[in-house]
Structures are given as C-alpha cells and as structure tokens.
C-alpha positions as CSV (number, residue, x, y, z in Angstrom):
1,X,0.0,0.0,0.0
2,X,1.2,3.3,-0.8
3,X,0.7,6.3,1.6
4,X,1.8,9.9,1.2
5,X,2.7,11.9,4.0
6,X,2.6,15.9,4.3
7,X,3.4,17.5,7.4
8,X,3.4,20.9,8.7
9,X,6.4,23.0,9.3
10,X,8.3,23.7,12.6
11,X,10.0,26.8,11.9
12,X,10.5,29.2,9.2
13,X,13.4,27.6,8.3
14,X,11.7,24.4,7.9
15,X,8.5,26.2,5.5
16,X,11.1,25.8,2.6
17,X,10.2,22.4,1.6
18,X,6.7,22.8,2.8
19,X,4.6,20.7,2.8
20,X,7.3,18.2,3.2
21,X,6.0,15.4,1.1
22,X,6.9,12.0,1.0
23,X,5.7,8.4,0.1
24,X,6.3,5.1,1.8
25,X,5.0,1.8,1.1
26,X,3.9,-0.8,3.6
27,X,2.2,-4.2,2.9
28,X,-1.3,-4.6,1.9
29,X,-3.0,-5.1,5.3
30,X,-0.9,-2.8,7.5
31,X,-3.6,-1.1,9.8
32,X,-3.4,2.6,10.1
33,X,-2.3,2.4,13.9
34,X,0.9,0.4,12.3
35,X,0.9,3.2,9.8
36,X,1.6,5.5,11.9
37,X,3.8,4.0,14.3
38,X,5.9,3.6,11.3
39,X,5.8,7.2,11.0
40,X,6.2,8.1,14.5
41,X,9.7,5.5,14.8
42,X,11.2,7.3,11.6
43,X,12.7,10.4,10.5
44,X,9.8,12.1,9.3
45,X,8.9,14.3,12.2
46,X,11.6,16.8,13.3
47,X,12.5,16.4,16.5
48,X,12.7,19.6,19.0
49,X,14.9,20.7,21.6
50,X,13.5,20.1,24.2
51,X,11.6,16.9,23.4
52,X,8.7,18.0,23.8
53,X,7.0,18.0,19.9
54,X,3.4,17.3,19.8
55,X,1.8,16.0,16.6
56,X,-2.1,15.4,15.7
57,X,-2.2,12.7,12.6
58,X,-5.2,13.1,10.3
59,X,-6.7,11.5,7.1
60,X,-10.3,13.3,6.6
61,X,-10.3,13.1,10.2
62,X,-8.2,12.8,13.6
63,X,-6.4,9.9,13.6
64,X,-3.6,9.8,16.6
65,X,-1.6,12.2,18.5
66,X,2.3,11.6,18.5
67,X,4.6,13.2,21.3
68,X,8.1,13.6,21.0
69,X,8.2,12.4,24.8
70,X,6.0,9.1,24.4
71,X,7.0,5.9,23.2
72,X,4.4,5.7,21.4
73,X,1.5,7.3,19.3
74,X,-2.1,7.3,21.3
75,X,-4.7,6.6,18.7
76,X,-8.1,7.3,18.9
77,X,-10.9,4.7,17.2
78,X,-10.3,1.9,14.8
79,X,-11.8,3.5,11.6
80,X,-12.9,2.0,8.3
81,X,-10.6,2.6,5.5
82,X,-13.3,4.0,3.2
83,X,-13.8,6.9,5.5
84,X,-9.9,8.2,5.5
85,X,-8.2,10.3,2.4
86,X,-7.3,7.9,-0.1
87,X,-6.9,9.5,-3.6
88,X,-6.1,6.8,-6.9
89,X,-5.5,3.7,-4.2
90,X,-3.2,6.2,-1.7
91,X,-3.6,6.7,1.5
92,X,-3.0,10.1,2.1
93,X,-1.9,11.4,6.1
94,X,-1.1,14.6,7.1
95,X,0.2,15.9,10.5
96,X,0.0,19.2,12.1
97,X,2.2,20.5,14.1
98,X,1.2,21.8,18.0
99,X,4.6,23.2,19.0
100,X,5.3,22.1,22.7
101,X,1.4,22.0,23.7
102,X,0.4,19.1,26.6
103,X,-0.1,16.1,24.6
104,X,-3.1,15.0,26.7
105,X,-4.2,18.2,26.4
106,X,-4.3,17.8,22.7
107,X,-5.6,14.3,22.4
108,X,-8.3,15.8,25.2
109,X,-9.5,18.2,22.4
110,X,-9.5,16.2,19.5
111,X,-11.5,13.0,21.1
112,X,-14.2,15.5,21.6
113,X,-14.9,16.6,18.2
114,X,-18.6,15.3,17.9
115,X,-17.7,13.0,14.6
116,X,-19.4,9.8,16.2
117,X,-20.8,8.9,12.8
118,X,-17.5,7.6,11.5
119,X,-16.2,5.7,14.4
120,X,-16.3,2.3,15.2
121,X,-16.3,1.1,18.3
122,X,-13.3,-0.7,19.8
C-alpha cells in the first residue's frame, strides 16, 4: 500500500520544503495504527529541543496524536478505511504541528470533536 505523508512545518526555516512530502510503502493489510507507528519510529517528524514535539495525525479526520516524549502514538478509534483520504489507491496522512502544547491536552481536544458517525467502536 502506498501512503503519502505531508506534514506541517516547525519553523520558518523548515517552510522551505513545505509541505514536506513524501511516500512510503507498507504491505497490503498494515492497519493505520501500524501506519503510523511507522511514522512516529522514523525520521519524518523533526525532532525539537527540548523533546517536547506534539503531533495530531489526520486523514479526513483525527487519527492519533504523537509526542516527542511518548513511546508511542495514542490513537483514537479503529476506523474504516473507506472513510480516510485515499486519492487513486493512496492513502493520504497529514500531521499538524502543536509546537510544545500538553499532549493529553491535545488528544483531550480532538476525542471530543462530535464526529461519532465515523467511528467504530473498539
């Protein structure tokens, strides 16, 4: 499966490449919370100094939240595939950038967004 990645920038010196794309495969069958473990574990996402980078990961809608300080991404719901962005068989994922903001405090906000009608239960 291919999936193409954009990602927002974390400085002005990082808006020259903007939206910083890229595309990875992974095997047919790789669930999106693999996905973007895969993501999280490579050199995609710009560190900070500090550690303290927090991430939302979307594809039509929230997906996970990555911290620079967790070991790994906190997802929210299991999600059919037909729901997310995927343009001419790719899956297409974008994460935004929320500087140094509590990563609870993030995930907090973005489980709350009323879109019950495309989750699945887990």
């Amino acid at each position: 499966m291919k999936i193409y990645l954009s990602r927002a920038s974390v400085s002005m010196a990082d808006d020259v490449i903007a939206p910083h794309p890229r595309e990875i495969e992974v095997p047919d069958g790789t669930s999106i919370k693999d996905i973007i473990g895969i993501v999280a574990h490579s050199d995609y996402l710009p560190s900070i100094g500090g550690g303290r980078a927090t991430w939302s990961v979307v594809s039509n809608v929230p997906l996970a939240v990555i911290a620079q300080q967790w070991s790994e991404p906190k997802t929210f719901f299991m999600l059919s595939m037909k729901l997310l962005d995927i343009q001419n068989g790719v899956l297409r994922l974008h994460f935004n950038y929320h500087a140094q903001i509590d990563p609870e405090i993030t995930y907090q906000i973005l489980s709350q967004f009323n879109l019950k009608s495309v989750f699945v239960a887990t």
